[in-house]
Structure formats: structure tokens, C-alpha cells
C-alpha positions in Angstrom: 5.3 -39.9 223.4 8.1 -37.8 222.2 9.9 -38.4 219.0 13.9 -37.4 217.9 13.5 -34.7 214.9 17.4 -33.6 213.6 17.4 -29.8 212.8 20.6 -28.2 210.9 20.3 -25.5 208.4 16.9 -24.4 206.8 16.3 -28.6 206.9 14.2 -30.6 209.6 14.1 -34.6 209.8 12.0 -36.4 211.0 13.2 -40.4 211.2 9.8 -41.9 212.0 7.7 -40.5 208.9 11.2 -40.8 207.1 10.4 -36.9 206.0 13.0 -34.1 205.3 12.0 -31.0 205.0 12.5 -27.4 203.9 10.9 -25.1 206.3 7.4 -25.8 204.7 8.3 -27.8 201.6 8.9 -31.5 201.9 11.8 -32.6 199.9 11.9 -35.9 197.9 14.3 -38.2 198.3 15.3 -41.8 197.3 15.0 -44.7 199.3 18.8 -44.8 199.8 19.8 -41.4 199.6 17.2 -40.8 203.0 18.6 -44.1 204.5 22.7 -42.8 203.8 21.2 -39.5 205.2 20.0 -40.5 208.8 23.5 -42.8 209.2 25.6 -40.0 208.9 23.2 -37.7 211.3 22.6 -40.5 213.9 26.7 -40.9 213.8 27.9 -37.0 213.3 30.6 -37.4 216.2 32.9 -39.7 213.5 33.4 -41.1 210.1 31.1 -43.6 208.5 33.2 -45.6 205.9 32.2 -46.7 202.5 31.5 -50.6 203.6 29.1 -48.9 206.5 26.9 -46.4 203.6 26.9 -49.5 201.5 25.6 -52.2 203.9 23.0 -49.4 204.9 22.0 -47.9 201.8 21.8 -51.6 199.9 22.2 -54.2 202.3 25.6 -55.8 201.0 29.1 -55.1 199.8 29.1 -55.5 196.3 28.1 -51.8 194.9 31.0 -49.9 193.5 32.3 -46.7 194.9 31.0 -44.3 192.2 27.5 -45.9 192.6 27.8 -44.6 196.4 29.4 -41.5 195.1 25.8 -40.9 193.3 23.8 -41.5 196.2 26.0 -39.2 198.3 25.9 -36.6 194.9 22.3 -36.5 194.9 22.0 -35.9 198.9 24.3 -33.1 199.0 21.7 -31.3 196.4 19.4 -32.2 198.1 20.9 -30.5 201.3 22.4 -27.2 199.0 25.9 -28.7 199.5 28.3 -30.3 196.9 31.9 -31.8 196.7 33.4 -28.2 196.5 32.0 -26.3 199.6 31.2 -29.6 201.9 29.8 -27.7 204.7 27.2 -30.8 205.2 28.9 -33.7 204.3 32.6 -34.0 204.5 34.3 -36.3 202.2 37.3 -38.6 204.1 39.9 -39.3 201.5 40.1 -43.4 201.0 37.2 -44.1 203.8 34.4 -42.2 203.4 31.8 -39.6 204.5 31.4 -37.4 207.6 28.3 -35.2 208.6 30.3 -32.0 209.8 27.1 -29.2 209.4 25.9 -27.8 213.1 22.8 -30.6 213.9 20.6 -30.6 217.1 18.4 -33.4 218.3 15.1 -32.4 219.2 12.3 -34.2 220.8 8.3 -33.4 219.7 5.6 -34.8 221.4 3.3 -36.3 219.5 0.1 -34.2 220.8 2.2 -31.3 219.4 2.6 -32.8 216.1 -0.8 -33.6 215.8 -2.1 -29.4 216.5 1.1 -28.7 214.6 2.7 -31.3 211.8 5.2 -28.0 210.9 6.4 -27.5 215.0 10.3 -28.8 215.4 11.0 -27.3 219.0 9.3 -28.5 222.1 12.6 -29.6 224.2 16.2 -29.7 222.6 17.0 -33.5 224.6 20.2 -33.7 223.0 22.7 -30.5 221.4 25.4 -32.8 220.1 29.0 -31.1 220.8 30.8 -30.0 217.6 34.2 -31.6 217.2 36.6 -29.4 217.0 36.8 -28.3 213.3 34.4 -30.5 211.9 32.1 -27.3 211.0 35.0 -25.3 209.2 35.1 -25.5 205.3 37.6 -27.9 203.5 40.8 -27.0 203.7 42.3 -24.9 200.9 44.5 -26.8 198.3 47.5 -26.2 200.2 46.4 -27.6 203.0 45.3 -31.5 203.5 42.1 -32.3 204.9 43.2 -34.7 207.5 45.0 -32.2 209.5 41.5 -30.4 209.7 40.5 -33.1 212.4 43.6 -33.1 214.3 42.5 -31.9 217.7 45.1 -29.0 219.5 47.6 -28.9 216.8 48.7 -25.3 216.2 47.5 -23.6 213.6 50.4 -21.6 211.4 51.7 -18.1 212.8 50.1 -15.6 211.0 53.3 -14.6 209.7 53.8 -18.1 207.1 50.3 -17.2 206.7 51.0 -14.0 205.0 53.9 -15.7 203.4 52.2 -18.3 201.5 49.5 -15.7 200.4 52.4 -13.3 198.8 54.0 -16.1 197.2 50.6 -17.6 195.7 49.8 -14.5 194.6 53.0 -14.0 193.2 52.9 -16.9 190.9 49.4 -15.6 189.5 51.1 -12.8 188.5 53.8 -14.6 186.8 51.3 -16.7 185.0 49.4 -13.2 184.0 52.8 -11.9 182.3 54.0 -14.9 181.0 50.3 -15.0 179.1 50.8 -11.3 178.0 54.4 -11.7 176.6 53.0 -14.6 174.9 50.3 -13.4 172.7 52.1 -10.0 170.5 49.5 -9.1 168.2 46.3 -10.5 169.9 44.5 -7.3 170.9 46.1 -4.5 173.2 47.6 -5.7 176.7 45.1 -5.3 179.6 45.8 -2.6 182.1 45.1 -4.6 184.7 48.4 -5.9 186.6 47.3 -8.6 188.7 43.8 -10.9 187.7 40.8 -9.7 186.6 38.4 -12.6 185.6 36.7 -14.8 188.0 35.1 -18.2 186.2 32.7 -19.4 188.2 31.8 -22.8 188.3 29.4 -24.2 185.6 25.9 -25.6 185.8 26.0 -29.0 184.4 23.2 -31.2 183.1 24.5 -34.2 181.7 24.9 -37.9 182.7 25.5 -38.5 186.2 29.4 -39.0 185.1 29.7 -35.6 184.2 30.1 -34.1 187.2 33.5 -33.3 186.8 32.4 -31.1 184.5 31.7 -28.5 186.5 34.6 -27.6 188.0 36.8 -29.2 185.4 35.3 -26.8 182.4 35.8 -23.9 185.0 39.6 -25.0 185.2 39.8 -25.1 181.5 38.3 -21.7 181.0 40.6 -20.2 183.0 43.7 -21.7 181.5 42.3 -20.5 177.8 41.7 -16.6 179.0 45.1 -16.9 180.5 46.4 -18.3 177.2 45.2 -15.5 175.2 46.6 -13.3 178.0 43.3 -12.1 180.3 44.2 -12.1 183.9 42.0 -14.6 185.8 42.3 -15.7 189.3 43.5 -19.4 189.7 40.8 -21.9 190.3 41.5 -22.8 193.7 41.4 -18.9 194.7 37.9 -18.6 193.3 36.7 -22.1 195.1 38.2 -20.6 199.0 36.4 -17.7 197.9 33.0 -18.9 197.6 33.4 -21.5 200.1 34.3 -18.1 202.5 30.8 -16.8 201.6 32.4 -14.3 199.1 29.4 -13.1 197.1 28.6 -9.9 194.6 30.3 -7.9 196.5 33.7 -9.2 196.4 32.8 -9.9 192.8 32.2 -6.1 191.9 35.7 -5.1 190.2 36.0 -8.5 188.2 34.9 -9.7 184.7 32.4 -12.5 186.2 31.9 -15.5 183.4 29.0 -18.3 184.1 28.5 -20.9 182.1 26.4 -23.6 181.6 26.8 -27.6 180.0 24.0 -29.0 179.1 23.9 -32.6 177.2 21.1 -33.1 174.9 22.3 -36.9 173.6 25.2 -37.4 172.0 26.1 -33.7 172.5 27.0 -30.8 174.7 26.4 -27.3 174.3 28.3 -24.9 176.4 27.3 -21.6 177.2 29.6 -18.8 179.0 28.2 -15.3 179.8 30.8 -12.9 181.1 29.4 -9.4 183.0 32.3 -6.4 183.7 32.6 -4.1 186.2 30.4 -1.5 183.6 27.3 -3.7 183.2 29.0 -4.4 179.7 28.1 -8.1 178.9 29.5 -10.9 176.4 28.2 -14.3 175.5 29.7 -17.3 173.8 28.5 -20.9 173.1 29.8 -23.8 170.8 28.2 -27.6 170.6 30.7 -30.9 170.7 30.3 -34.3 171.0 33.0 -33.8 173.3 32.1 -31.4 176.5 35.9 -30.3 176.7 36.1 -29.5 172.8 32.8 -27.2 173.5 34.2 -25.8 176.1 37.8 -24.8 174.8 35.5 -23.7 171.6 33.0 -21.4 173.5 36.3 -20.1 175.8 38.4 -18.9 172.5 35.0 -17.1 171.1 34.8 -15.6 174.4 38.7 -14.3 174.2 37.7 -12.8 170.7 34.7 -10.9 172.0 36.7 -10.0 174.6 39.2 -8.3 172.0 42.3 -11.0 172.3 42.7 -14.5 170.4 43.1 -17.8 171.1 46.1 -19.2 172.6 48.2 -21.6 170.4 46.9 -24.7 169.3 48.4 -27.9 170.8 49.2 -31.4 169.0 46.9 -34.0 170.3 48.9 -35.8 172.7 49.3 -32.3 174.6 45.5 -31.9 174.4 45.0 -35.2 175.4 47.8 -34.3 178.8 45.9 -31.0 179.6 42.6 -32.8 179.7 43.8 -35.2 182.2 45.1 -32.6 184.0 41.6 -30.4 184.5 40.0 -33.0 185.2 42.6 -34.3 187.7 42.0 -30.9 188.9 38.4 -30.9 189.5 38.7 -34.0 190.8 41.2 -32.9 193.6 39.4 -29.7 194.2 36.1 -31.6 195.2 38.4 -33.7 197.8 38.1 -36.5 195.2 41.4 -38.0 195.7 41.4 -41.0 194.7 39.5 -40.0 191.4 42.2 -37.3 190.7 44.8 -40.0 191.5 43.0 -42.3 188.8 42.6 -39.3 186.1 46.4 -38.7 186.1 48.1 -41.7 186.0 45.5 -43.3 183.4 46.8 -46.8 183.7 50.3 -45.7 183.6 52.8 -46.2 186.7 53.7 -42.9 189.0 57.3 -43.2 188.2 59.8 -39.9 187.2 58.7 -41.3 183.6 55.7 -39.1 183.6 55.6 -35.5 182.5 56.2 -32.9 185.4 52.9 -31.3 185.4 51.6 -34.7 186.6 53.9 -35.1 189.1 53.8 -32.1 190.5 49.8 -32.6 190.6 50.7 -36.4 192.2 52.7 -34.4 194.9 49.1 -32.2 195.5 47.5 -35.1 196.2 49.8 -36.7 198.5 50.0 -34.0 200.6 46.1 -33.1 200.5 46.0 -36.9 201.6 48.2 -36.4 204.6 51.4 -38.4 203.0 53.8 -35.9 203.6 57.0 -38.2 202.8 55.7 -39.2 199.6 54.8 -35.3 198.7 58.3 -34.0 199.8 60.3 -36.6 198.0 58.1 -35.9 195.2 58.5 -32.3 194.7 62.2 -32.9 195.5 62.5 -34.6 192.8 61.1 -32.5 190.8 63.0 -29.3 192.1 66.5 -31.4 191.2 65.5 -31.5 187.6 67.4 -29.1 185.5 64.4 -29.0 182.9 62.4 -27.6 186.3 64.1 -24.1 185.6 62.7 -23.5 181.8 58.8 -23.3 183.0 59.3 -20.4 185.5 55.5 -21.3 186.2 55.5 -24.3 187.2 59.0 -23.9 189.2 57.3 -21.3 191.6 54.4 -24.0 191.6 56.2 -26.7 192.7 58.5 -24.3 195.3 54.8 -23.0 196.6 53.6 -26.6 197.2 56.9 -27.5 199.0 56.9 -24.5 201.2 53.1 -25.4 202.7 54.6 -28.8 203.6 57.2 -27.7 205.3 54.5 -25.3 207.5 52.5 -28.3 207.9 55.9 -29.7 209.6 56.6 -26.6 211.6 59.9 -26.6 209.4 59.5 -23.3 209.2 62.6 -21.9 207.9 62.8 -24.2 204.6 59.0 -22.8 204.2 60.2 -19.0 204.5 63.1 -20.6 201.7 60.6 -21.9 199.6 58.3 -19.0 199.4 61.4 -16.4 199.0 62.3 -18.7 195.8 58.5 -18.8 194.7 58.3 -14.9 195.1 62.0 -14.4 193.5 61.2 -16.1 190.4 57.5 -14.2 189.6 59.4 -11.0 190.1 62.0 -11.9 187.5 59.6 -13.5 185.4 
């Protein structure tokens, strides 16, 4: 008698003894995390919607999306994948989950199990087909995921390509000046032109509604170094590069910062560790009842060890925007959309009420999401407002945004437009 094992990875399943395993080492996992598991591998050629994972995992409807959104959290540790690299399980935007890591099926006789519980290979019965771009890594925040599974669609001339890359980096080194001419008095001015921090993402252990955290603190790190005028490459940058396989290597000629959050009850202690190019380390750490409060603290001690000061402090209701907006931002870099959606508008209508770092960040989502109308008339908007021209920042932003649209479209002479204008603007600033 032969039996179906699923290889992929360092991992081998076996259905029958409902075991997973590690090459040697059999991991643990719960009831419905191994049942939400098989699903998706026993239907890798498409989507399995929420309703689906929920009817399997607990036999009825009424669970709530962020009790899935645990289960599936706890398997893609399980797997060494999470919400940021999804290189095993794929989140669809509003639907659900996909299985997108190279699987085969391979059938074990049972005489061979018996000499050998550790053998996987006797005859590979089935080597499913890859979909076309189901095994490439999320797409990058200018580009939404759904187009990822559109079969022979042309990709982007390498030209727009290149485009979008000089503008991008363009803005990053408009948002490195502004941050310089910003903070007179605060230490001397780096030498370095363009970045030079990467903030990695931080280990969290907290509450199972705290993962946000860990790319949300990252964001906020970022925005404090740039604050007190440190160069630092923007979030999304460092997430493509990790998810490329970047490693210490392309990590050699940056200030690297980990952190950690850890919650011990009521509070949170964060701890960031920055490493330059010399060997010469720095650490910082601050406790808060509130993980974003520790974080912003143990961020400004690390600006002051790093020889600059903290950025100006902000009333509350700014705090309060710029919280909603990293988080929005973790949210939408995990392919959380809906979440980030949720974070932003916090009970308040998406109307041209809101402030225009929201709705440029309503525009990102709309276009990750694949609503292109919505995300064009949104950043139109935007780009018609006269106030749009006194944040250089988030002009080029907005303009950088717009222009991958328009490539998405094929429109691409407004996206050469958009990018010129990006590019313009972080030269002059």
C-alpha cells in the first residue's frame, strides 16, 4: 500500500499520521493549524477562501477573520514564513489564503516506512505544475498583488523599471535632506548622501494582537532616525530586500539596528541594537505601557548615542495620526489590506475630509488591491490640491504612486511624466 507524503522546503507531511516534519524533528502543531495546512496543500493549484479555512479548521461559519488570521499566523511559523516574505502561504486580499511554495506529492510504500519511518522518496506519483507566478515573492508596494496571478500579461520594459527605481530613490533622498535641514544644532550632518541605516524588523513577544508590531515599530524607527536627520532606507526598500534573499552581505556598508518587543504584562520593553560598518555597536531600550511610546523612547536614545537628537515633539492628535499611519503601514506591508484599510479610517468616512497622508496611504491600498479607478482618482485628487505643493515629500510620494499605475496600465507616457515630476522635485528639494 502506498501513501501521498507532500514535500516542499526542508518540511515533509505526511496526511495519514497527521505528522509534519523537519528533516528529523517532528513539528507540533494544533489541531486546526494541521487541518488549514493540508487544505491549502491538497488545493495548491487555487485560492481557498476564508468561509473554506473556516468550515475546515472549525466546522462552521461563525469564527471571526482575525481568529483565522491566528491559525494561519501560527502555521506560517511554523513553516519559517510570515505575512512579509509569503513565500509559503500567499495572502489574497478580501478572500483568503493560497499555498504558492514549490510542493511535490510523493507516494511511500508502507513496507518502506516500516524499515524507514524517516524515507520521503520511493516514486514522485504526482509533481504538481507551478502556476505561473505563484512561487515569486509578493509584489513590491508599488505593485498590487493580484496582477501577480495574471497569466501572460507583460511585465514592464525594463526601461519604466529603471524609472521608477531613480524616482523612488530620489524621494529617499529628498526625505534624507529635508531631515538634515531640519535638525541645525543636533550633532554634525552625516557624510553620507543617500541612506545609511537599515531597521530591520523586530522580534516581538506579546499578545497575539501585537503582531503588527513588528513591522509597525520597524516603520516608526525609521521615521525617528530620519527625524533627527540619519539616513535610513524606507521600509518597503528593506522588506524587497530581505524578501530578495539580501543577507550580511548586502548589509555590510549600513548601520544595521535589531530590536526586540517583548510584553511582560501590562508593559513592553523595547530593545534596539545598532552594529556599523566598523564593528562599533550602540544599544538603547525604554519600557511603556504603550509599545509605540517605548519604541519612539528607545529610537530617540538611539539618535543621541548615535550623536544627533530627537526630532520635534508632536501635539497629541499628530501622535495619535502617525500611529495610525505605521501601523496602517505594517499592516499594508504584510498584504493585510483590509486591516490597513481599518487602521486608517478608524471609524471615520474615506472622504477628501481626511488628512493627505491618509489618503495618499488609501490610494496604496487601492492600487495594491487591484482598484485602479479608485487609486487614480484618488491620487488625482490629491495632486490638484494646492496644499500638495508645501510637503515636497509627500508630493513626490503621491507623483511616485501615480506613475506605477499608470505602468500597470501600459499608460506609459503619463508614467515617464510622473516620475520626471517625482525626480524634479527631490533634486530641488
Amino acid at each position: 500500500m502506498t501513501s501521498i507524503h507532500y514535500r516542499f522546503a526542508a518540511f515533509r507531511l505526511d496526511p495519514e499520521s497527521r505528522e509534519l516534519w523537519r528533516g528529523n524533528q517532528l513539528v507540533q502543531l494544533p489541531r486546526r493549524s494541521f487541518d488549514c495546512l493540508l487544505h491549502l496543500l491538497e488545493h495548491r493549484d487555487r485560492a481557498c477562501n476564508r468561509d473554506e479555512l473556516v468550515g475546515v479548521g472549525w466546522g462552521h461559519t461563525g469564527v471571526s477573520d482575525a481568529q483565522l488570521g491566528q491559525v494561519v499566523l501560527r502555521l506560517r511559523r511554523a513553516l519559517d514564513d510570515d505575512g512579509q516574505v509569503q513565500q509559503v502561504i500567499r495572502t489574497v486580499p478580501g478572500f483568503g489564503y493560497r499555498w504558492v511554495a514549490p510542493t511535490e506529492a510523493i507516494g511511500v510504500s508502507a513496507d518502506t516506512l516500516a524499515a524507514d519511518p524517516d524515507a520521503t522518496a520511493i516514486a514522485a506519483i504526482d509533481a504538481a505544475p507551478m502556476v505561473p507566478g505563484t512561487n515569486a515573492p509578493p509584489e513590491s508596494a508599488a505593485k498590487p498583488e493580484p496582477l501577480s496571478e495574471a497569466g501572460g500579461r507583460p511585465t514592464w520594459p525594463l526601461l519604466w523599471l529603471a524609472a521608477l527605481a531613480l524616482a523612488v530613490a530620489g524621494v529617499a533622498l529628498l526625505t534624507h535632506r529635508s531631515g538634515d535641514a531640519g535638525t541645525a544644532g543636533r550633532g554634525p550632518p552625516s557624510d553620507a548622501v543617500g541612506p545609511s541605516a537599515v531597521v530591520l524588523p523586530l522580534e516581538v513577544n506579546g499578545s497575539a494582537d501585537a503582531s503588527w508590531l513588528r513591522l509597525g515599530a520597524m516603520d516608526l524607527i525609521i521615521h525617528r532616525l530620519r527625524e533627527a536627520g540619519l539616513g535610513a532606507l524606507q521600509s518597503e526598500t528593506v522588506i524587497g530586500l530581505l524578501a530578495n534573499g539580501g543577507g550580511r552581505s548586502a548589509l555590510a556598508d549600513y548601520l544595521v539596528v535589531r530590536g526586540t518587543a517583548v510584553q511582560s504584562g501590562p508593559r513592553w520593553r523595547v530593545t534596539l541594537d545598532a552594529q556599523a560598518p566598523d564593528g562599533f555597536a550602540h544599544h538603547a531600550s525604554a519600557e511603556n505601557d504603550d509599545p509605540i511610546q517605548a519604541t519612539r523612547s528607545a529610537a530617540d536614545l538611539l539618535t543621541a548615542a548615535l550623536g544627533r537628537l530627537p526630532g520635534d515633539k508632536r501635539d497629541s492628535s499628530e501622535a495619535s495620526l502617525q500611529t495610525r499611519l505605521q501601523r496602517s503601514q505594517a499592516a499594508l506591508l504584510a498584504n493585510e489590506l483590509d486591516a490597513a484599510r481599518a487602521i486608517l479610517l478608524d471609524g471615520s468616512p474615506a472622504d477628501d475630509a481626511a488628512p493627505a497622508p491618509v489618503r495618499y496611504r488609501l490610494g496604496q491600498i487601492d492600487l495594491r488591491a487591484g482598484r485602479f479607478a479608485s487609486a487614480e482618482a484618488a491620487f488625482d485628487r490629491l495632486l490638484q490640491e494646492p496644499a500638495m505643493h508645501d510637503d515636497a515629500q509627500l508630493h513626490a510620494q503621491v507623483l511616485c504612486a501615480r506613475g506605477a499605475l499608470y505602468g500597470h496600465l501600459d499608460r506609459f507616457a503619463e508614467a515617464e511624466r510622473d516620475f520626471d515630476d517625482a525626480a524634479g522635485i527631490a533634486r530641488a528639494g
